[in-house]
PASEBA-1860 file (N, C-alpha, C; in nm, 3 decimals):
! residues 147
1> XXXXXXXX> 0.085/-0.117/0.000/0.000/0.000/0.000/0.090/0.124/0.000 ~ 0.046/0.232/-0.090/0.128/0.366/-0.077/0.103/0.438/0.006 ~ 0.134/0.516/0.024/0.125/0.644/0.149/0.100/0.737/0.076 ~ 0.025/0.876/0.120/0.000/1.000/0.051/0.139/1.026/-0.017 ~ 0.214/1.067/0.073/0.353/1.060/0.061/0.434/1.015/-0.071 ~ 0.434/0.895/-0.065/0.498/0.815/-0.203/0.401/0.887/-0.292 ~ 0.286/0.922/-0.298/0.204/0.964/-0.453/0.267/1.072/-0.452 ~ 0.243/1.169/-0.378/0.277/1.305/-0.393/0.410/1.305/-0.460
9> XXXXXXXX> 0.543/1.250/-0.399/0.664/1.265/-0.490/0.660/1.157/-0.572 ~ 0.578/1.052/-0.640/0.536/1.044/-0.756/0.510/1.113/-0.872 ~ 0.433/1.185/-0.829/0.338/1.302/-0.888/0.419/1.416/-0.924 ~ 0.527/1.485/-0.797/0.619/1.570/-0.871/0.752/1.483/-0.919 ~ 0.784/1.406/-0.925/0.882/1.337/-0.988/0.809/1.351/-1.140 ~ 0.689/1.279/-1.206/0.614/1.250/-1.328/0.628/1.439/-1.365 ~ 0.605/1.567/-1.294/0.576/1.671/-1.348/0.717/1.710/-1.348 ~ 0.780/1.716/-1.320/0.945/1.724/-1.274/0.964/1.677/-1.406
17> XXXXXXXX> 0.994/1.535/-1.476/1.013/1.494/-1.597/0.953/1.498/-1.731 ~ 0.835/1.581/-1.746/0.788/1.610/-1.851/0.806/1.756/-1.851 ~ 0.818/1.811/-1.752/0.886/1.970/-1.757/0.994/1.967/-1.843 ~ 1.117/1.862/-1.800/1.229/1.837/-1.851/1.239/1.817/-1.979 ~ 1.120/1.762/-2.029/1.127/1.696/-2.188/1.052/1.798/-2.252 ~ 0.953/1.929/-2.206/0.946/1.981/-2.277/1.056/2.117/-2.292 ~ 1.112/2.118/-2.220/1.244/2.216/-2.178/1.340/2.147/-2.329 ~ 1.358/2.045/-2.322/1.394/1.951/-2.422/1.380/1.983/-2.536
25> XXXXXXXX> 1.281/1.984/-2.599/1.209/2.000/-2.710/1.194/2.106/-2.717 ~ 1.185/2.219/-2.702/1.170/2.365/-2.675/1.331/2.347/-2.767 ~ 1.428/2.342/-2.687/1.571/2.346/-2.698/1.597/2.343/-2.868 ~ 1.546/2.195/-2.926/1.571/2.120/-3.030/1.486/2.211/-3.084 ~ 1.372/2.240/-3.087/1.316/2.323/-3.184/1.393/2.474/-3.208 ~ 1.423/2.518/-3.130/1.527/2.637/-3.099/1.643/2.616/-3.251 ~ 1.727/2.482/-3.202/1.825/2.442/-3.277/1.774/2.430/-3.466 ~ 1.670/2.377/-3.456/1.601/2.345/-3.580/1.567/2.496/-3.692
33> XXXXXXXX> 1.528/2.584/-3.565/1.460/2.692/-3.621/1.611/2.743/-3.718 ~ 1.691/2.768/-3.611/1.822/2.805/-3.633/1.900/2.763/-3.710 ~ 1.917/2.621/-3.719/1.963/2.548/-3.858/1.903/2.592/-4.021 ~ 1.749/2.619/-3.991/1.655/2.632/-4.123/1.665/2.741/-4.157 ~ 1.713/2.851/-4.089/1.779/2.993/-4.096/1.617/3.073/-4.116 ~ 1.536/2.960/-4.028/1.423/3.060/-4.004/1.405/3.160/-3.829 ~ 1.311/3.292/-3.833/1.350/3.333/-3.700/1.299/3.294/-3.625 ~ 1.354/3.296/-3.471/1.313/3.222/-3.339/1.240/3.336/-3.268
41> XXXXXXXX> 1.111/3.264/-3.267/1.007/3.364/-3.161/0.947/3.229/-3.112 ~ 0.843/3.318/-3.016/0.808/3.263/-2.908/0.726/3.161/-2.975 ~ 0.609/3.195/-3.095/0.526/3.170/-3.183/0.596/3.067/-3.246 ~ 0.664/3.074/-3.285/0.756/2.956/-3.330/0.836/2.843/-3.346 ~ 0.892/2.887/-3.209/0.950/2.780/-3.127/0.783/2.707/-3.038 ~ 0.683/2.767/-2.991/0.563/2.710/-2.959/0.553/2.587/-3.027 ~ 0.495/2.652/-3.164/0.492/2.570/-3.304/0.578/2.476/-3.327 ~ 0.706/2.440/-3.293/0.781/2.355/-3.342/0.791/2.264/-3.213
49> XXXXXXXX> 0.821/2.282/-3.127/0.810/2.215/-3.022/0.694/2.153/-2.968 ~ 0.577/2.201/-2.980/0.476/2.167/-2.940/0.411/2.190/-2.826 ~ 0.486/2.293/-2.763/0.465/2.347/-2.635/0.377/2.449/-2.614 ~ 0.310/2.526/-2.516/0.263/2.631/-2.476/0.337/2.786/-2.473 ~ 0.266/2.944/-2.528/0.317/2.999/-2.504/0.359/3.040/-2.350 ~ 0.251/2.978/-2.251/0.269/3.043/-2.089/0.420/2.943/-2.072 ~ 0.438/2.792/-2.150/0.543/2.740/-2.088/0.733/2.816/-2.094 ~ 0.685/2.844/-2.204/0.790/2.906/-2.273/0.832/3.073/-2.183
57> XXXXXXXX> 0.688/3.142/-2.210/0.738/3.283/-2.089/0.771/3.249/-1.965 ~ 0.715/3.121/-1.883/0.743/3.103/-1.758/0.824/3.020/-1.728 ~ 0.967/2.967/-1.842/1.033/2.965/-1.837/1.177/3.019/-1.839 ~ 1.233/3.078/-1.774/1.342/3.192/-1.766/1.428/3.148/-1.848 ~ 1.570/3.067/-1.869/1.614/3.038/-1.907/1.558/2.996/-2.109 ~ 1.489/2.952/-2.104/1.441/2.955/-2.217/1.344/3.107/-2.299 ~ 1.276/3.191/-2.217/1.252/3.317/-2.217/1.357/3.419/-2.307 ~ 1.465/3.382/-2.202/1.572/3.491/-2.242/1.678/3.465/-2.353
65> XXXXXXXX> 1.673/3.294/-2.393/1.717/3.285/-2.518/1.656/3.299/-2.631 ~ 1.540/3.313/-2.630/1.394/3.346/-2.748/1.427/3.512/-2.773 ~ 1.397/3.545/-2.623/1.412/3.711/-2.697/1.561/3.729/-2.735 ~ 1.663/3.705/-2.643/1.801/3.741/-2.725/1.786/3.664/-2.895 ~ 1.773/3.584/-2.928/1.800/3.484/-3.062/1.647/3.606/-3.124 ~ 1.554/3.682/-3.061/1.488/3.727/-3.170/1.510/3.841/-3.204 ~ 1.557/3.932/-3.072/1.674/4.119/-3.099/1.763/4.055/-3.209 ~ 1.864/3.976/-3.222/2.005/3.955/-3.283/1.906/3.905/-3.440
73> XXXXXXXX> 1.804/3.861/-3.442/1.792/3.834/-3.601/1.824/3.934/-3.685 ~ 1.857/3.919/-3.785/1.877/3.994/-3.899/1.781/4.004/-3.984 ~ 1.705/4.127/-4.026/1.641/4.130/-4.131/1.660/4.062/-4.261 ~ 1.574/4.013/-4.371/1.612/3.939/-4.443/1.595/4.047/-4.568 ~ 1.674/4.035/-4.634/1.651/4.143/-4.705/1.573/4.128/-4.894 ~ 1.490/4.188/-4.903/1.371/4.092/-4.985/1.430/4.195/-5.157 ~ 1.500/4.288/-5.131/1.481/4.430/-5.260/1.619/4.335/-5.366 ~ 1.709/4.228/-5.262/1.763/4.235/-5.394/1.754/4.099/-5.460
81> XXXXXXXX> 1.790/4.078/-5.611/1.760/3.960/-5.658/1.933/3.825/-5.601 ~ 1.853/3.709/-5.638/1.926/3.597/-5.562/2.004/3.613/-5.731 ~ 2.133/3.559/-5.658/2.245/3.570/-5.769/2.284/3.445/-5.845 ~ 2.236/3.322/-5.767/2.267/3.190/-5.770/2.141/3.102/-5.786 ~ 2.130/3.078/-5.935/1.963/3.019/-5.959/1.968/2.892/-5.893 ~ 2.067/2.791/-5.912/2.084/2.691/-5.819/2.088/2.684/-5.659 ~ 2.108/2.763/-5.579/2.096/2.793/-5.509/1.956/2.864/-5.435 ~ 1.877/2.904/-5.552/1.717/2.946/-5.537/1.657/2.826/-5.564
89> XXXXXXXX> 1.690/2.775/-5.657/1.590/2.623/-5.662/1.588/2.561/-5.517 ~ 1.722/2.535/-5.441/1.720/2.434/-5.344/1.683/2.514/-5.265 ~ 1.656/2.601/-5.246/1.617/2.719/-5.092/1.422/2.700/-5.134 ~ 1.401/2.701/-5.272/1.254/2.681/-5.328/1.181/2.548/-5.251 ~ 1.267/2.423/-5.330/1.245/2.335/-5.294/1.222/2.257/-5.151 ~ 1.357/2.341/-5.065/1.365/2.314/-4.942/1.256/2.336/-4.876 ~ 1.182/2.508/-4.913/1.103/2.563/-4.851/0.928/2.478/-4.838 ~ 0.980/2.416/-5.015/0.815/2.261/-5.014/0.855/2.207/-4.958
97> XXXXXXXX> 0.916/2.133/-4.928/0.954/2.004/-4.827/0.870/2.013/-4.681 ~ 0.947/2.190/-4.670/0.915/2.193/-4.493/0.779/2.224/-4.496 ~ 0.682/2.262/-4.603/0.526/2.282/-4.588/0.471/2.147/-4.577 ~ 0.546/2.079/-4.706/0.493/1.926/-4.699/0.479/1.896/-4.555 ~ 0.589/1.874/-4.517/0.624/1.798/-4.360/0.538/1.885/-4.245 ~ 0.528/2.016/-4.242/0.378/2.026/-4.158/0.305/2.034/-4.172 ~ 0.196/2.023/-4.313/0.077/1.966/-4.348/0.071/1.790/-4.318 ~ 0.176/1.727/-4.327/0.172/1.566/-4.329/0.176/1.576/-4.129
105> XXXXXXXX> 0.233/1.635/-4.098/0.229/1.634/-3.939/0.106/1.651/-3.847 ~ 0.062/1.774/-3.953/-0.115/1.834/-3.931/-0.209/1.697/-3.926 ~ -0.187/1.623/-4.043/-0.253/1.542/-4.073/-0.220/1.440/-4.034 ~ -0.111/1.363/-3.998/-0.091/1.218/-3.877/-0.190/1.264/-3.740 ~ -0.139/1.416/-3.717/-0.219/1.474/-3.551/-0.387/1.434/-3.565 ~ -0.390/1.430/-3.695/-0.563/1.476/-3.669/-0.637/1.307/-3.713 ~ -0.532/1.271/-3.797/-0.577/1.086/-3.798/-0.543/1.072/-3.649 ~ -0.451/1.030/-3.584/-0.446/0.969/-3.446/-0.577/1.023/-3.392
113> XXXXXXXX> -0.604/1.169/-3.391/-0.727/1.221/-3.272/-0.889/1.161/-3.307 ~ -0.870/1.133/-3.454/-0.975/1.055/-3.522/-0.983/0.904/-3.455 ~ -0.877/0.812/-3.478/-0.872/0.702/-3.457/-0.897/0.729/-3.242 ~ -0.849/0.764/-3.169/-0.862/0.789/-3.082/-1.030/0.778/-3.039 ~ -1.056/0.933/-3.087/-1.179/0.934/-3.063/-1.276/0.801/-3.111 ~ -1.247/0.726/-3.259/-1.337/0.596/-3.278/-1.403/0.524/-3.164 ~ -1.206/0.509/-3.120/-1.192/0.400/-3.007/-1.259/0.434/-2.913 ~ -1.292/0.547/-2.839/-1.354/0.569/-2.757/-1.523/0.509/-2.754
121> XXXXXXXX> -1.533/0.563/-2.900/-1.687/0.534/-2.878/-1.718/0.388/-2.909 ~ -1.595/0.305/-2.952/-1.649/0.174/-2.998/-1.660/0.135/-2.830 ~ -1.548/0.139/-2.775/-1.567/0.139/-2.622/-1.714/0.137/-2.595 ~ -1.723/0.285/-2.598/-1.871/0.284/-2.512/-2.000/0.218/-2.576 ~ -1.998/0.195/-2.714/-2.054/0.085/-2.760/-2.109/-0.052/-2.708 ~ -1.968/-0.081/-2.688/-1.906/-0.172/-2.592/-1.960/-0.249/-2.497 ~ -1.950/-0.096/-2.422/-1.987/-0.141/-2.253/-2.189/-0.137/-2.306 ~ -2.190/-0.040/-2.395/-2.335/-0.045/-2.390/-2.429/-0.188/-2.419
129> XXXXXXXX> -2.332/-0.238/-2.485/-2.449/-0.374/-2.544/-2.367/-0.488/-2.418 ~ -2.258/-0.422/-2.395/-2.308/-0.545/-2.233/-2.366/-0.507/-2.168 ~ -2.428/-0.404/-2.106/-2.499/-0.324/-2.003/-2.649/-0.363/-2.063 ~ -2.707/-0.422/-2.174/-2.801/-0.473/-2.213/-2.844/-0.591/-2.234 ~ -2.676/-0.658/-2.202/-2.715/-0.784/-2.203/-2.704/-0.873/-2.329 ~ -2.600/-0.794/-2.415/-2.578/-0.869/-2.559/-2.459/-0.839/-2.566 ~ -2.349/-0.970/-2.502/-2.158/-0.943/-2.511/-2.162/-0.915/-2.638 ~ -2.006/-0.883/-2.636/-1.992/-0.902/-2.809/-1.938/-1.023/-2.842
137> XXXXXXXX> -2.046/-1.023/-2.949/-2.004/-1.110/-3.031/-1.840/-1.163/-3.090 ~ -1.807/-1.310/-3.090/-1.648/-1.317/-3.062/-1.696/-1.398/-3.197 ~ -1.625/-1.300/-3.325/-1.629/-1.390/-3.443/-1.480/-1.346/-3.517 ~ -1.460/-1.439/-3.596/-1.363/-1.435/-3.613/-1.314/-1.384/-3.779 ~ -1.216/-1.310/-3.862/-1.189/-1.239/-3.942/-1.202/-1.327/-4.055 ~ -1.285/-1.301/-4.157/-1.292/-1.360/-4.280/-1.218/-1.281/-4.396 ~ -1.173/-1.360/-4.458/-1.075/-1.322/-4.579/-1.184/-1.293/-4.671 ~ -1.188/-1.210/-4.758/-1.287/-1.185/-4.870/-1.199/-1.219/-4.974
145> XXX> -1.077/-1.203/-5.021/-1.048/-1.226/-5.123/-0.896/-1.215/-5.137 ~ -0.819/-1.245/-5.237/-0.674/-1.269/-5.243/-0.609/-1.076/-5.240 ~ -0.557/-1.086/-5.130/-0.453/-0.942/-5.111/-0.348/-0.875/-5.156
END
């Protein structure tokens, strides 16, 4: 049997370590933004990490590298033309890739929350036709045809 005790530093041990992992991920998205030579804001690093804006302000250490990394950006400068067409293709291309990859991200998020939610209701399905008195039925998978 546990003690209040053991739950409680359970409980902040479990919040203690997902603090950590989103501190984590915050970090890596930081790094990512920075690699892609796109700018680091709060909005952004949110977005990439997957985190909250309150987590991010009410984190100090991570706070103060967002705003320093967003004063030090450099304007990008849009008036003059790119000199290196090869070099515009792959900055083009690069730039589909990374839409691809968060529309395909958008869309794994929102299949899982789909499939999720199914499950839920086949669940309560579930429990409903036992709660009436009709288990389910235990049949077994028929092949319809060559795969």
């Amino acid at each position: 049997m546990t003690s209040p005790s053991d739950r409680t530093a359970a409980l902040v041990a479990a919040a203690k370590a997902k603090s950590g992992k989103k501190t984590d991920d915050a970090e890596q998205a930081i790094r990512r933004l920075l690699k892609r030579g796109e700018p680091v804001t709060f909005q952004a690093v949110q977005r990439e990490a997957g985190v909250s804006h309150a987590f991010l302000y009410n984190h100090p250490d991570l706070r103060a590298r967002i705003e320093r990394l967003r004063a030090n950006a450099k304007p990008i400068r849009t008036d003059t033309p790119p000199t290196d067409s090869e070099n515009t293709l792959v900055q083009t291309l690069s730039l589909q890739i990374t839409e691809l990859k968060k529309r395909h991200r958008a869309e794994i998020q929102a299949l899982r929350e789909a499939l999720e939610q199914a499950h839920g209701e086949n669940l309560d399905l579930r429990r409903e036709l036992t709660r009436r008195g009709n288990p389910t039925p235990h049949t077994r998978a028929k092949t319809i045809g060559p795969c």
